[in-house]
C-alpha positions as CSV (number, residue, x, y, z in Angstrom):
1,X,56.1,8.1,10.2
2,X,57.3,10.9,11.5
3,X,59.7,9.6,14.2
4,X,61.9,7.7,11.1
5,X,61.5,11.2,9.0
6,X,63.6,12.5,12.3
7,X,65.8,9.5,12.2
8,X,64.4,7.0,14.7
9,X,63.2,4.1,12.5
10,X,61.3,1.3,15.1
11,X,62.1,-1.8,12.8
12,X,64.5,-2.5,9.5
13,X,61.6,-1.7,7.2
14,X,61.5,1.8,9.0
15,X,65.5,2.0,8.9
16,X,65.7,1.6,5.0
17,X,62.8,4.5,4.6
18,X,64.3,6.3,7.4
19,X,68.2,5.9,5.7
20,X,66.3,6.7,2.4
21,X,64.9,10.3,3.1
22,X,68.0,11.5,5.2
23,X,69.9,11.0,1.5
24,X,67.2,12.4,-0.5
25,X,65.1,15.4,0.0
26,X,61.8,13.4,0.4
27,X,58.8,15.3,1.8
28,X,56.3,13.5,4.4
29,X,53.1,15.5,3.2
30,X,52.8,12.9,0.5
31,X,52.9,9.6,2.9
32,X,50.7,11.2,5.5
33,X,48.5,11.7,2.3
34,X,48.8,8.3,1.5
35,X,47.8,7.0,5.4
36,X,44.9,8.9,4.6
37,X,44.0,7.2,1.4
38,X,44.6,4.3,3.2
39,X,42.1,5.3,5.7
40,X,39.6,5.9,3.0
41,X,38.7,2.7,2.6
42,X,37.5,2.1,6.2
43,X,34.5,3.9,5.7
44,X,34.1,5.2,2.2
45,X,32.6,2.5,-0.7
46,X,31.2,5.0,-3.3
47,X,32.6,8.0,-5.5
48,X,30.2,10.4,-6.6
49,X,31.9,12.5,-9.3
50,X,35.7,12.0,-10.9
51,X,36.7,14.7,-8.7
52,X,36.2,12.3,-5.7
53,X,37.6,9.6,-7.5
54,X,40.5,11.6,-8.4
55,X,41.2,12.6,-5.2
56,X,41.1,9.1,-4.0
57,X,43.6,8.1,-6.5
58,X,45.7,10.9,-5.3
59,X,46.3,9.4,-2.1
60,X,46.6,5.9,-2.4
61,X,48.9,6.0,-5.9
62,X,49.2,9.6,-6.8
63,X,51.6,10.3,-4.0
64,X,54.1,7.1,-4.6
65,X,55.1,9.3,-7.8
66,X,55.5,12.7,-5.6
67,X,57.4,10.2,-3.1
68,X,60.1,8.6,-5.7
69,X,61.0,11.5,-7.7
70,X,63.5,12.6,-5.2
71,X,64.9,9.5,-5.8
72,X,64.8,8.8,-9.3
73,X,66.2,12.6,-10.0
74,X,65.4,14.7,-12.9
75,X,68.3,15.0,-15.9
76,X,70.3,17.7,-15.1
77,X,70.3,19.1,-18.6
78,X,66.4,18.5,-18.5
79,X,64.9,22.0,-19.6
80,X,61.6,20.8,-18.1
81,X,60.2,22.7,-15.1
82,X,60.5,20.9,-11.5
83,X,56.6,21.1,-11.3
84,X,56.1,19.8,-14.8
85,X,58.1,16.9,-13.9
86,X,56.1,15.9,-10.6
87,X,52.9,16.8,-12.2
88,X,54.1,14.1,-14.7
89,X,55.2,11.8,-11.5
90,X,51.4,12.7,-10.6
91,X,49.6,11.4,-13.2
92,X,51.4,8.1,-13.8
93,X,50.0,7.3,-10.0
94,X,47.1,8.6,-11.1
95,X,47.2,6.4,-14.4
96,X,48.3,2.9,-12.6
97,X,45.0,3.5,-9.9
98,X,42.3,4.3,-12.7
99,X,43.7,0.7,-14.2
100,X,43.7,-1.2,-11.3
101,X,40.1,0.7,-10.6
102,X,38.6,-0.7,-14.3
103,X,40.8,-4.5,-13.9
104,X,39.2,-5.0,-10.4
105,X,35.2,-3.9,-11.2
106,X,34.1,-7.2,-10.5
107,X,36.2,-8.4,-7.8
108,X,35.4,-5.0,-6.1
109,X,31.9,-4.9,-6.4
110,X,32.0,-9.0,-4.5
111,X,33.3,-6.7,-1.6
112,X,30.3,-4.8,-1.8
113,X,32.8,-1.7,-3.2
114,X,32.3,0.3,-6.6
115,X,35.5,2.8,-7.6
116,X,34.0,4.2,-10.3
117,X,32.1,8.0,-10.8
118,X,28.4,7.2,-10.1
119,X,27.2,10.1,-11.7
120,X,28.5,8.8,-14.8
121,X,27.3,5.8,-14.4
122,X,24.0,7.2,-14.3
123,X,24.7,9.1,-17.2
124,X,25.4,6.4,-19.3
125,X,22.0,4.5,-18.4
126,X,23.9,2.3,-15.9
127,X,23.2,1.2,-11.9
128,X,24.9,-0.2,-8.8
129,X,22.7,-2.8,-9.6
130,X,24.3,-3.0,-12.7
131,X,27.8,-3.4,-11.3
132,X,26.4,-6.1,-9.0
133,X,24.9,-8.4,-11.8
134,X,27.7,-8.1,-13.6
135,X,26.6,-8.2,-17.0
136,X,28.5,-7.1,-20.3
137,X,26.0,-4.8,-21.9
138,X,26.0,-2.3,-24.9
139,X,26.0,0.5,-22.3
140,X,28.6,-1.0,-19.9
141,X,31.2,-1.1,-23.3
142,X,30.5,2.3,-23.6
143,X,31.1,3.3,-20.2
144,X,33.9,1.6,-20.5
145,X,35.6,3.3,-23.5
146,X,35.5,6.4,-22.1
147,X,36.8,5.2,-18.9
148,X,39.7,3.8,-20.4
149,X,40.3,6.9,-22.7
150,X,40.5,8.9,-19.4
151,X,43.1,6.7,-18.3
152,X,45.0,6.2,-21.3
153,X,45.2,10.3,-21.3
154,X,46.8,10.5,-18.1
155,X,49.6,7.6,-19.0
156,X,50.5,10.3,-22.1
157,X,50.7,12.7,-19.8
158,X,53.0,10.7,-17.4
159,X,55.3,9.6,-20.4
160,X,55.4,13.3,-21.2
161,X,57.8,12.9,-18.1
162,X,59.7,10.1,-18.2
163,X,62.4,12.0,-20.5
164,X,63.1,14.4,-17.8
165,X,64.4,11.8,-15.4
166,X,67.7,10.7,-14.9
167,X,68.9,8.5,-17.2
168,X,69.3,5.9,-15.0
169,X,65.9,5.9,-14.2
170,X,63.9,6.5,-17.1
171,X,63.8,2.5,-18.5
172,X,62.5,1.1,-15.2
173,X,59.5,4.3,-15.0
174,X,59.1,3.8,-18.5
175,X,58.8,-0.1,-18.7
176,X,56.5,0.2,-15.6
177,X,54.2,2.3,-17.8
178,X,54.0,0.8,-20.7
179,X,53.2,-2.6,-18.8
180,X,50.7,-1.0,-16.4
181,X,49.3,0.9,-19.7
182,X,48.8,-3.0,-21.4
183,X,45.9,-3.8,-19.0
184,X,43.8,-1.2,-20.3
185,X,44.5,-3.4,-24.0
186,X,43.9,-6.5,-21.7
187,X,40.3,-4.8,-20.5
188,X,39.2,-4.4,-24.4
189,X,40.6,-7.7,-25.6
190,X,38.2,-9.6,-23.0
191,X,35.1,-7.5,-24.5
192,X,35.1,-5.1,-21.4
193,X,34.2,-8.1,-19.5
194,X,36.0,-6.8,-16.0
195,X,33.5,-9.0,-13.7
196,X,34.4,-12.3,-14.3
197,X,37.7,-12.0,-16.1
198,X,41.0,-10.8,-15.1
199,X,42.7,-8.6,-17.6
200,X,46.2,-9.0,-17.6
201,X,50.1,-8.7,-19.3
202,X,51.0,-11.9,-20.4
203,X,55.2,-13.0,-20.0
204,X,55.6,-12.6,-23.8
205,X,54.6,-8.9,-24.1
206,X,56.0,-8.3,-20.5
207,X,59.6,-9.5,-22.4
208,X,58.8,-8.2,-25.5
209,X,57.7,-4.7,-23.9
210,X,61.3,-4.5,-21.7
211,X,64.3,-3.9,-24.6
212,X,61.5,-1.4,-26.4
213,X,61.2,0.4,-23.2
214,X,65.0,0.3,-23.0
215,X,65.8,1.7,-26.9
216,X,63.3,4.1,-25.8
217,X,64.4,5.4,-22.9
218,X,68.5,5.4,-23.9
219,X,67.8,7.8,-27.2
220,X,65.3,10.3,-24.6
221,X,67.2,14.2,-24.5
């Protein structure tokens, strides 16, 4: 990683990256953050608190949005702050992780994994038992709602953002989010039932959600 920040890329993957941050002005700290993430998950299966969580989402999704707005650029009329604009970039990592966290409970939990707080899982009257059986309850639809509130909170604050980008890049960010945010309507539509079903986007929104992004993002200031 470092050698291709310093311009000696080992393959053509590296020499794209490496062509990339010598045009842009990319920092590493967020990719060595996201090795770390990576890392993570070699030896660490359960999150206490959100604070953990969060942090774990920091590094593994968090930091693609700290990576790419270099390269998406901010408007240069935008009256937004720099930081407001990453913070933005932040969250919408941030947002994408806690979905693919709440779309994957059951297929994590057959790898012997749970991404989710424990000591609200507690709270709400709920077990890593619970997780394992894999049973839609009363209290698991709860726990869910307020899980997907906390997401949902952190995709308005990303599209808070998305106006402050270039204008060439604000239909592809925004699509992304707006498809990425769907799976959280995906998650409620199948009863909260994320162990056995697989909440996703079907093609029809998908090309239904793509010219509304795009009418969107070409009236943004």
């Amino acid at each position: 990683l470092e050698d291709l920040f310093e311009g000696r890329p080992y393959d053509m993957y590296d020499a794209a990256l490496s062509d990339t941050v010598s045009k842009f002005p990319v920092d590493i700290q967020p990719f060595k953050d996201m090795v770390q993430g990576m890392r993570l998950d070699l030896w660490k299966s359960r999150y206490m608190t959100f604070d953990e969580l969060y942090l774990y989402c920091y590094y593994v999704a968090g930091t693609v949005g700290l990576m790419t707005v270099p390269v998406m650029g901010i408007a240069p009329d935008s009256k937004a702050s720099t930081e407001s604009v990453y913070n933005a970039a932040l969250a919408l990592g941030i947002a994408n992780q806690l979905t693919n966290i709440l779309r994957d409970v059951g297929e994590d939990a057959r790898r012997g994994r749970i991404y989710l707080p424990l000591d609200e899982l507690a709270q709400a009257g709920l077990t890593e038992e619970d997780i394992f059986r894999g049973k839609v309850t009363g209290k698991w639809r709860r726990f869910m709602k307020g899980q997907i509130q906390r997401a949902r909170l952190f995709f308005d604050e990303a599209e808070k953002g998305v106006t402050h980008l270039d204008s060439a890049s604000r239909w592809p960010v925004l699509a992304s989010l707006w498809l990425y945010r769907q799976i959280l309507d995906a998650i409620e539509a199948n009863d909260y039932n994320n162990f056995t079903k697989r909440a996703y986007v079907g093609k029809a929104k998908k090309l239904l959600s793509l010219p509304l992004a795009y009418a969107r993002a070409a009236v943004a200031p």
